[in-house]
N, C-alpha and C positions, 0 to 999 in steps of 0.2 A: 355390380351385382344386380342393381334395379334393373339395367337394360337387360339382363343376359336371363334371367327366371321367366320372366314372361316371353320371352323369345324358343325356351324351353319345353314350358307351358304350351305354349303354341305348337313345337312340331308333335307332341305326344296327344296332343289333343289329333292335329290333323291327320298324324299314323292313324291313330282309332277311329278315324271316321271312313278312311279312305282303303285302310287295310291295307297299306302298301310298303313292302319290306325297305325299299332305299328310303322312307320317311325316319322307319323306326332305328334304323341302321344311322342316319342322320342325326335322330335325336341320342342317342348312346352315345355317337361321336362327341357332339358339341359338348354333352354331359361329363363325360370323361375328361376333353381338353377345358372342361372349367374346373374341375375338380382337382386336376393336377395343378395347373397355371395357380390357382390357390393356396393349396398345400407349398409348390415348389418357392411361392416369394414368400411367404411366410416362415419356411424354417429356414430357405437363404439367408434372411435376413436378420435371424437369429446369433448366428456366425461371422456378422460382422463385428470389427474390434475398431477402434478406433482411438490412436494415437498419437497426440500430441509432444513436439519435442523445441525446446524453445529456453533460453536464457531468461527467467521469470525477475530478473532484476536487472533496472538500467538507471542511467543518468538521465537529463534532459539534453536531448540534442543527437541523443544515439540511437542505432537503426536495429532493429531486434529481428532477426529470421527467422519464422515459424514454418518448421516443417512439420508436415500433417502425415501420419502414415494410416491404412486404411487396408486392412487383411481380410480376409475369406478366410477362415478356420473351416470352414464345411468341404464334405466330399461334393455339394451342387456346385456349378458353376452360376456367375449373377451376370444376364444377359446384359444389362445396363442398369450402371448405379448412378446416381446426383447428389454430390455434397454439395451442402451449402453451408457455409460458415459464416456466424456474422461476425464481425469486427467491432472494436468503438471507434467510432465519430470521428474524436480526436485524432486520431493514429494513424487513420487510413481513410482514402478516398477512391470509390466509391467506398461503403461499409458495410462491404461483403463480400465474398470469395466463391466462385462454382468451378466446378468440375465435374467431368461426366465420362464417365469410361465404363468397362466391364471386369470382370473378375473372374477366372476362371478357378477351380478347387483347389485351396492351398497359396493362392497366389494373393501379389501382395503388390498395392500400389502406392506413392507417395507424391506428395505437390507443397510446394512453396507458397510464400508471399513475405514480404517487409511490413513489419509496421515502425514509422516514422516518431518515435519521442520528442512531441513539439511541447510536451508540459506534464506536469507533475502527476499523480493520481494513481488509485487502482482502480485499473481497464480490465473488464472480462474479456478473454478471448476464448469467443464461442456465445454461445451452442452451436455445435455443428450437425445441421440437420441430413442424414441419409435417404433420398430416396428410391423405391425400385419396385418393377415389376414385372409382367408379362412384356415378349412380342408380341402381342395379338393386341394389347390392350381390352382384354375380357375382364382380369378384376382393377379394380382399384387400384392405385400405388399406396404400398404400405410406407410409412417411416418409422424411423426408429432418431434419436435426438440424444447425441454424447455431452458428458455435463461441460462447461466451459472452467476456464483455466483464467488464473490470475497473475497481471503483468503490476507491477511496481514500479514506477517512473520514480527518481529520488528527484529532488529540487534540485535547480540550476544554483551550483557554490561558482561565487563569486572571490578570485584574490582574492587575500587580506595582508596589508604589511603590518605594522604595529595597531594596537586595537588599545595602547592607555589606559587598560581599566584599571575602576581604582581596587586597593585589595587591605586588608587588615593582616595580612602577612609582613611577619618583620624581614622578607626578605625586600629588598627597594627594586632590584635587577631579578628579572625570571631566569631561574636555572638552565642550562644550555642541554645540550643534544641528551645528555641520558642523568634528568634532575632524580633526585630521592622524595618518593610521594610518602613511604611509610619505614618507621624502624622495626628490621624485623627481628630487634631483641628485646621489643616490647611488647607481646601477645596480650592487647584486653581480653579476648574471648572467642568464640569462632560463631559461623555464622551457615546459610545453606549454599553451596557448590553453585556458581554463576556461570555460564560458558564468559568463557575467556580468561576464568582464572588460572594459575599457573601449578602443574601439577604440584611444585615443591610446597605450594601452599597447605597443600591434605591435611589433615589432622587426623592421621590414623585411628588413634586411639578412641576419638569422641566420635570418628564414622561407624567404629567398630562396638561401639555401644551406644548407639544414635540406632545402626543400621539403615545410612543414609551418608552422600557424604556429606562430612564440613569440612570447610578450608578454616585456615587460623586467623583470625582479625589483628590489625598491627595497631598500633596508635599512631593516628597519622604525622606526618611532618609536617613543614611547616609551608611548605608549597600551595600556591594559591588555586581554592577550588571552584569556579563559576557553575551556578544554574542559571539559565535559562528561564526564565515566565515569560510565555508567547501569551497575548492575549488573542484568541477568535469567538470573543461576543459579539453577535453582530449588530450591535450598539457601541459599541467601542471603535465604529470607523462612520466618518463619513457618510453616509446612505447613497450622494453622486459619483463616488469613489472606490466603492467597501471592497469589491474583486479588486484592483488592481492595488490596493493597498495591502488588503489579508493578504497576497500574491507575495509582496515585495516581502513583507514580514516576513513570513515563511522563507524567502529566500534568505534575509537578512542572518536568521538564526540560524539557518542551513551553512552559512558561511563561517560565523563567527564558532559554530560547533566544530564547523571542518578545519579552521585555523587551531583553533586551542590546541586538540587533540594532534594533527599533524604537523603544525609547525613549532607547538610550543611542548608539546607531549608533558600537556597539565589537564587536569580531570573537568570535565564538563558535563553537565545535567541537562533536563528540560523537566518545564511544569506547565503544563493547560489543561484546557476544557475544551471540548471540540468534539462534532460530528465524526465519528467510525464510519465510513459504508461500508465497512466489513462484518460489522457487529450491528451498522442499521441503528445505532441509537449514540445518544452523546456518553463519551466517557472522558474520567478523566485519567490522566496517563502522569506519570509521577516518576521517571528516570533519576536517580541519583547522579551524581558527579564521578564520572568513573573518567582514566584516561586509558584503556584498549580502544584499540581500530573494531575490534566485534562490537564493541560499544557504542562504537561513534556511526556504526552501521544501523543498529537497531533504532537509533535517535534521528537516522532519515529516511529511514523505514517509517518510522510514527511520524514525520514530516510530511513523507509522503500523501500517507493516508487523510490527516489531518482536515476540516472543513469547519467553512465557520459555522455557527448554531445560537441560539439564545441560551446562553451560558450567565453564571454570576463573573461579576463586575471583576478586574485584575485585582482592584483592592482587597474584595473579600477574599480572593484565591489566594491571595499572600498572607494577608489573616490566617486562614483558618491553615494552611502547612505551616506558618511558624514552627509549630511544635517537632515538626520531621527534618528541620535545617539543622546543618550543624553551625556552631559559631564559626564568624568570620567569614564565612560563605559570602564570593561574591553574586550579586544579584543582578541579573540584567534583565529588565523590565523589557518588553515591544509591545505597543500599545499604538492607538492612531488617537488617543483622549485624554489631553491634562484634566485632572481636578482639582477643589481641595480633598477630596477622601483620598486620592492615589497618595499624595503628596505628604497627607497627613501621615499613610503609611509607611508610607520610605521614608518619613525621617523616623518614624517610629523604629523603624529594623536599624538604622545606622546608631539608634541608642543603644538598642540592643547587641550593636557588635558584628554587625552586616556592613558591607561594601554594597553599596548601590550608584546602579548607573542606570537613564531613564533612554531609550528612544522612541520619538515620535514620527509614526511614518503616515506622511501625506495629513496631517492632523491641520483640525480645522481653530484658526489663532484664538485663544483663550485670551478673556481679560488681563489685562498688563500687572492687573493684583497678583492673577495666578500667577503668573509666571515670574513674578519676582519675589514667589516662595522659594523656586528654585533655589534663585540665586544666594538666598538669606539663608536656607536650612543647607547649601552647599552639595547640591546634588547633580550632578555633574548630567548634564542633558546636551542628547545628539537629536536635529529634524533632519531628516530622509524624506524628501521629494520624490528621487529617481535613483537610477543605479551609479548613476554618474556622482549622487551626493557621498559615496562611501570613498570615493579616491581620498580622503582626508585618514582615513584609515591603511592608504599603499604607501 
């Protein structure tokens, strides 16, 4: 626009000087094709859509195909468009995507690309920026910038053969392919409708004067229930260590959540503190012990996401949920830090009536004091180095 007004300026000034009709005739012209060239990428550009189509959930190791589609809703044709898409880092190399075509009215183009799950996270995929304009190159190229899309990597699960945890269940041997988690001829009370519960559960009657639903609470059996407490303070590992250790954690628990639930089809929780970058700020996330696959989904979902942060200590985190356990819950700690306060704690819960079991991954050797609290308060502790340390568990 800056070059094209003074170039403008210029022929209407020089018509009027010269009084010569091909000047003013020249200046009209140019006026005209800037005025349309204007108008025409502007409302083109109005009518683009842009469509994203893509498997928003994967594992680590899996390859996700993002198809991009890109439509003209307007009666104008778009002489040349430029998507640019950016990518994350992680996922693809380079990290970013172009394409450059046209569009004529009504028509509709589409383009590809992979991206590679080499690790855990929520990855944006996008913004994808549109650009377009004039043949001539007289205004500007306008853009317009679609919002980006999020992909979910879950943690890399690791086999698991027997995992020996300990349990406050009088049962000694875990129940086999289809155990009993609750008696349903015993209703304590009902509670609010969960996805994944089962329709036979409804409680018509209390939905029906709720105006909401609830399902019916059973009293549970006798079936052994694990939670999970991931620690990600990041005090809690190492400082020459801390990524490759909070890494292994997370997978740790990603495994031992995917075992319970699928091989043992007994209930399993999680309890941390940890960065969201979904939410941009630390939360903490408190999963009960449930045994659904929808469950056991949502809890590597929150794996997923997961980061470490300046959080309070595992101890106080076990502290202060006490109150939200049920008895007999078994606990499994991950941690990269013995103390006395941890230690103080879990034998605290095992008076209380708690199953506790400690792991220590990539943890840096504590006085011979501490660690032969272990063995005196009888708490049963696993160190994890590498991935190769859990074969004790196939």
């Amino acid at each position: 626009m800056r070059r094209v007004l003074p170039f403008l300026l210029f022929l209407f000034i020089l018509a009027a000087l010269l009084r010569v009709d091909f000047f003013f005739t020249t200046a009209y012209l140019f006026f005209a094709v800037y005025v349309l060239a204007r108008l025409w990428t502007r409302r083109s550009l109005k009518q683009v859509r842009v469509q994203r189509q893509f498997t928003n959930r994967a594992f680590s190791g899996d390859e996700v195909t993002v198809r991009v589609l890109v439509r003209n809703t307007g009666r104008l044709p778009i002489p040349w468009l430029q998507a640019h898409e950016s990518l994350p880092v992680d996922l693809a190399t380079p990290p970013f995507h172009v394409e450059v075509f046209s569009l004529g009215p009504r028509e509709q183009r589409h383009f590809s690309y992979a991206l590679h799950c080499r690790k855990r996270g929520v990855y944006p995929v996008g913004p994808l920026r549109a650009q377009t304009g004039d043949l001539l190159g007289i205004e500007e190229p306008d853009s317009l910038e679609a919002a980006p899309d999020h992909l979910i990597v879950y943690p890399r699960i690791l086999p698991l053969g027997k995992l020996d945890l300990p349990t406050r269940s009088p049962l000694v041997a875990l129940p086999a392919r289809a155990p009993l988690f609750e008696d349903p001829a015993r209703v304590t009370g009902v509670r609010d409708y969960q996805r994944g519960d089962s329709p036979r559960r409804i409680h018509w009657t209390a939905t029906a004067s709720a105006g909401r639903l609830l399902v019916k609470q059973y009293q549970p059996a006798i079936a052994r229930e694990t939670l999970i407490c991931l620690d990600l303070d990041v005090e809690g590992y190492d400082p020459r260590r801390r990524y490759d250790a909070t890494e292994l954690a997370i997978v740790i628990a990603a495994s031992i959540a995917n075992h319970i639930v699928v091989r043992e089809r007994l209930p399993v929780g999680l309890m941390t503190e940890a960065l969201d970058p979904l939410l941009n700020e630390r939360a903490r996330l408190f999963l009960p012990p449930r045994p659904e696959r929808a469950h056991l989904m949502s809890l590597l979902e929150a794996l997923a996401r997961v980061q470490v942060t300046r959080a309070a200590p595992v101890a106080e985190i076990l502290r202060r949920q006490r109150p939200r356990l049920a008895w007999g819950v078994t606990l499994i700690v991950v941690t990269g830090r013995e103390s006395e306060a941890l230690y103080d704690t879990l034998a605290h819960l095992q008076q209380a009536g708690f199953a506790v079991a400690l792991i220590l991954v990539q943890a840096a050797r504590a006085p011979a004091e501490t660690q032969a609290r272990a063995a005196v308060l009888k708490i049963r502790v696993h160190r994890v180095w590498n991935e190769r340390d859990l074969e004790q568990w196939r």
